[in-house]
N, C-alpha and C positions, 0 to 999 in steps of 0.2 A: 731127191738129192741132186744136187748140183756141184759142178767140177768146175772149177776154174783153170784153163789152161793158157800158158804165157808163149808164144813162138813171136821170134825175130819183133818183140815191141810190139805186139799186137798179142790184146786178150780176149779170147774166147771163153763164155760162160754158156756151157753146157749142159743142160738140165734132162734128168732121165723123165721126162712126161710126154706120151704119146700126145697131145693136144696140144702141147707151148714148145715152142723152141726160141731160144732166147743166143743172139749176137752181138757181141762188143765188140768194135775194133777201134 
């Protein structure tokens, strides 16, 4: 599952898996 979170124009996509992490800004 993954969380999409919005702060100040910047998106974080943060995924619950021990092996990926995944960053959008």
């Amino acid at each position: 599952k993954c969380k999409i979170i919005k702060r100040k124009g910047r998106v974080m996509v943060i995924c619950q898996n021990p092996k990926h992490k995944q960053r959008q800004g």
